[in-house]
C-alpha positions as CSV (number, residue, x, y, z in Angstrom):
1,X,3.2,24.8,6.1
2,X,3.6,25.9,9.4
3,X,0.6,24.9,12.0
4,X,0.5,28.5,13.2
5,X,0.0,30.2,9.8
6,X,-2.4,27.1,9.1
7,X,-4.5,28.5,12.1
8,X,-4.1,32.0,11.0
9,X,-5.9,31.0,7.6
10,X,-8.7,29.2,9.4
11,X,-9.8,32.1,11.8
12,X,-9.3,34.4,9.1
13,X,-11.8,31.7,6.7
14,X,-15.3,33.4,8.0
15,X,-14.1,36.6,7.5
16,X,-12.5,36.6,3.9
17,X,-14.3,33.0,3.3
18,X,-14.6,33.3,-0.9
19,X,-11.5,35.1,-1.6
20,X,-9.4,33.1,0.8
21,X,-10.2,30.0,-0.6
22,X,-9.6,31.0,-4.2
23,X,-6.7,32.4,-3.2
24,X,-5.4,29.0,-2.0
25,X,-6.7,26.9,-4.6
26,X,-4.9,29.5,-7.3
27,X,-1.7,29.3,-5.5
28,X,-1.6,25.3,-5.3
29,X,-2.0,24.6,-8.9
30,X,1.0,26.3,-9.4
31,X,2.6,24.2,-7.2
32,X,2.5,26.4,-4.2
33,X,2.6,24.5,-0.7
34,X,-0.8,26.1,0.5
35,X,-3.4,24.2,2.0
36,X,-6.2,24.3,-0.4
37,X,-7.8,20.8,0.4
38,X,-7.8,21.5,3.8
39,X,-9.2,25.1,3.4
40,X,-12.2,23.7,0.9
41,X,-13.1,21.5,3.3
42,X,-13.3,24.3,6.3
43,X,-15.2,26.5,4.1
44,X,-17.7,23.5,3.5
45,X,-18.1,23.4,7.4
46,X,-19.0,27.2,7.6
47,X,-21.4,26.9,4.6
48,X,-23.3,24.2,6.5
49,X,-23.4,26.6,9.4
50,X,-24.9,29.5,7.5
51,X,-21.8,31.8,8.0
52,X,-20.7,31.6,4.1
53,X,-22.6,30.8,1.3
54,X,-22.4,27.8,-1.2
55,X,-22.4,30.0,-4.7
56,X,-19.5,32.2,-3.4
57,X,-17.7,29.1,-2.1
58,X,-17.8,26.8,-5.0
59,X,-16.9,29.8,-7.7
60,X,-14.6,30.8,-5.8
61,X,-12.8,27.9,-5.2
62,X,-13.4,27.1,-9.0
63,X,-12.2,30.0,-10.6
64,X,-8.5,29.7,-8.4
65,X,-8.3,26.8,-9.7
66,X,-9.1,27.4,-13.1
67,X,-6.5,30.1,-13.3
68,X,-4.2,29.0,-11.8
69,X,-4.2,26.0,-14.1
70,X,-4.3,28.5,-17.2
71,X,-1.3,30.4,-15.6
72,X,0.8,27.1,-15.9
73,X,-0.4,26.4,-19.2
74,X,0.7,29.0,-20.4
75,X,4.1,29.4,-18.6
76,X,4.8,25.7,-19.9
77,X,4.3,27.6,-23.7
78,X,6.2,30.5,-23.1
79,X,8.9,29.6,-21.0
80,X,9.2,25.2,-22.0
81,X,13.0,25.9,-21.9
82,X,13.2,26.6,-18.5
83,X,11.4,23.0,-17.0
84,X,13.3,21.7,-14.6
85,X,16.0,19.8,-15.5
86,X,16.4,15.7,-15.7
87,X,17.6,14.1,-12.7
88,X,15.6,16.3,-10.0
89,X,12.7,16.0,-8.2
90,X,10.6,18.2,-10.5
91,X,12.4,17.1,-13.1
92,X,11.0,13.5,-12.9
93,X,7.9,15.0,-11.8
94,X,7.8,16.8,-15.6
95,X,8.9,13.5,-16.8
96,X,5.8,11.9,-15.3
97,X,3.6,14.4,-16.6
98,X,4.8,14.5,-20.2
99,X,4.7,10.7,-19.9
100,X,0.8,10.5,-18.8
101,X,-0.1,13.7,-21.5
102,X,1.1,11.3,-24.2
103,X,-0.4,8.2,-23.5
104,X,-3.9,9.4,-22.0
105,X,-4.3,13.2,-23.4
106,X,-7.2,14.7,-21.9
107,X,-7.8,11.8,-19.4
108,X,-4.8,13.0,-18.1
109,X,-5.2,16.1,-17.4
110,X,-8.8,15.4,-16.1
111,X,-7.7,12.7,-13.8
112,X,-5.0,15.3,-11.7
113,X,-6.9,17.7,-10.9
114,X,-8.2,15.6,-8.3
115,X,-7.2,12.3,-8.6
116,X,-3.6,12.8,-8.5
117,X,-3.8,15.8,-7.6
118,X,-0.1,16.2,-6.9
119,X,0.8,16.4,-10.7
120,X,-1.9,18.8,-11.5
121,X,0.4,21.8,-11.6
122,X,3.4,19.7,-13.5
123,X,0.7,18.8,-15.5
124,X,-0.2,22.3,-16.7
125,X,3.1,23.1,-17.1
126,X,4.1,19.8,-19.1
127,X,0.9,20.3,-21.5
128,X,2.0,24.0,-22.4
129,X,5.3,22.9,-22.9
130,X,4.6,20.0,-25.0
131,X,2.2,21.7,-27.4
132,X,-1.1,20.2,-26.5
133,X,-4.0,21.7,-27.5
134,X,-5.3,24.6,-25.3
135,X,-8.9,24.0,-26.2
136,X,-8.5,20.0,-25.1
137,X,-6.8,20.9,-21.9
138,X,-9.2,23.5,-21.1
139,X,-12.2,21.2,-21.7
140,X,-10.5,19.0,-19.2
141,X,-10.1,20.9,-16.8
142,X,-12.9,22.6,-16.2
143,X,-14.4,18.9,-15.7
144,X,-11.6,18.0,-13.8
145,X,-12.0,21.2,-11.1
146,X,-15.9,20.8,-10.7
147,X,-15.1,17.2,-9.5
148,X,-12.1,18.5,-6.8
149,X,-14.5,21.4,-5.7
150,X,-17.7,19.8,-5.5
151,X,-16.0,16.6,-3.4
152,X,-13.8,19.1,-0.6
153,X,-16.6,21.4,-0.1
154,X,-19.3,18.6,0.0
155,X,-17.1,16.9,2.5
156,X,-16.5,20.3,4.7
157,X,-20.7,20.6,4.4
158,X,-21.2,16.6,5.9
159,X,-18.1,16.2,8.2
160,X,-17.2,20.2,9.0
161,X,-17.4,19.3,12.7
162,X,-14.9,17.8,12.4
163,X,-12.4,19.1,9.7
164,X,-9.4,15.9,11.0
165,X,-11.6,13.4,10.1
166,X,-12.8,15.0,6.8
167,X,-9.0,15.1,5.5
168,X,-8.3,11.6,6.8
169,X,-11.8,10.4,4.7
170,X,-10.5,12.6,1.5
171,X,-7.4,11.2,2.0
172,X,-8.4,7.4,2.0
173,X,-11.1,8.0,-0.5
174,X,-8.8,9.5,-3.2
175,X,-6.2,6.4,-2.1
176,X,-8.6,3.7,-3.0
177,X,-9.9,5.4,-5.9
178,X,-6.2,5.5,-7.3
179,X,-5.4,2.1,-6.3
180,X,-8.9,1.2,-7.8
181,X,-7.6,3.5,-11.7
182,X,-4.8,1.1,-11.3
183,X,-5.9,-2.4,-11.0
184,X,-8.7,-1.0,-13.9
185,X,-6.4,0.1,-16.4
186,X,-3.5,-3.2,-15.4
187,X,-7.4,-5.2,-16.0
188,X,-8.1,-3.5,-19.8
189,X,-4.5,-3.6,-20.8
190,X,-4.4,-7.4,-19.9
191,X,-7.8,-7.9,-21.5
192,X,-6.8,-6.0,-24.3
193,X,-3.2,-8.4,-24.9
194,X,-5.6,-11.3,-24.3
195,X,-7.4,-10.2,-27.2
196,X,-5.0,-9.5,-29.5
197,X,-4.5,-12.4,-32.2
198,X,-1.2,-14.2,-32.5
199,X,0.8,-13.5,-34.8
200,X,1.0,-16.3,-37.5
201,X,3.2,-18.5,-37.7
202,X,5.8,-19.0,-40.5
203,X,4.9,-21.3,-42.5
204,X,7.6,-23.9,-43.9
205,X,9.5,-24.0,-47.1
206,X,8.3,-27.1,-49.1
207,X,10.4,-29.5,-50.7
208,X,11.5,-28.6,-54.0
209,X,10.8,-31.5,-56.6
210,X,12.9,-31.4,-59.8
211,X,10.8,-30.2,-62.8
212,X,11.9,-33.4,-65.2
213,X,9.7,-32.2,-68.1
214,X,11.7,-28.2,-67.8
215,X,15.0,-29.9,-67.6
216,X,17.0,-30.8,-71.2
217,X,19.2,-32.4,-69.6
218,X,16.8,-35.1,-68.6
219,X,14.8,-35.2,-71.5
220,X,17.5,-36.0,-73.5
221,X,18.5,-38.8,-71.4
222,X,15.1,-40.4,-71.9
């Protein structure tokens, strides 16, 4: 996004505050290049200032998210056929998402709407697509959103004064929380082969001895 329009958004913040955020949030779960972060955090700073309120804020910002998520669940259902193909950016970015839905489910979905926030819309479209259940997705990311909103507008409300700095500590936090997911889950998954008994080992054949007292040919040597 262009700095210019980026500026327009901010001055127009404490005049359309609410809707302007929700707006933003709405149009980056479906993988629109907005700056929804960046705007949370601004409208953080003017709720700490008095200029726009908290409630109006925070559902705001919640319910864009939330339906814009729904909106790509349900354009995965509908319209699965036309995902982007294999072989292209989005494509491997479906690929990713299909891959994480399948192994983690709901932990999945919870984790990217803030985590990895960057799959959260391929995410939606990848769990429509695949069949997953709408209730399960739904639970997840209600809990999922309440964590992204509550962190970008708590962080506009501490460090508003200075909205650079607020990205750059977002940015870092979410950074070593990833890296921190990753060496958690390599820990439990090497714990977890540690664990896991060896499989026996085959046990030899023993010698045949000839049964003497089954075999007529012996007896009637003796």
């Amino acid at each position: 996004m262009s700095g210019a329009l980026l500026d327009a958004l901010l001055e127009a913040l404490p005049l359309y505050g609410p809707w302007l955020v929700g707006l933003t949030t709405f149009f980056s779960c479906l993988a629109l290049p907005v700056p929804s972060s960046l705007m949370m955090i601004a409208a953080g700073a003017f709720v700490a200032s008095g200029d726009l309120s908290l409630l109006a804020v925070g559902s705001a910002a919640f319910g864009g998210a939330l339906a814009g998520d729904q909106v790509g669940f349900f354009l995965g259902r509908r319209a699965g056929h036309l995902l982007p193909q294999p072989g292209t950016k989005r494509g491997a970015l479906i690929a990713t998402a299909l891959e994480n839905l399948a192994r983690h489910g709901a932990v999945a979905v919870f984790l990217s709407r803030w985590l990895f926030a960057a799959l959260g819309p391929w995410v939606n479209i990848a769990a429509g697509a695949s069949g997953y259940s709408h209730r399960r997705f739904t639970l997840a990311d209600i809990a999922g959103e309440v964590v992204w909103v509550l962190g970008y507008v708590g962080l506009g409300m501490v460090f508003g004064s200075n909205l650079d700095a607020a990205e750059d500590l977002a940015g870092n936090t979410l950074g070593l929380m990833a890296t921190g997911a990753v060496a958690i889950g390599l820990g439990l998954w090497l714990l977890r082969t540690l664990r896991r008994p060896a499989p026996p080992e085959p046990e030899s054949p023993e010698p045949e001895t000839p049964d003497t007292a089954a075999d007529p040919l012996t007896a009637l040597g003796d």
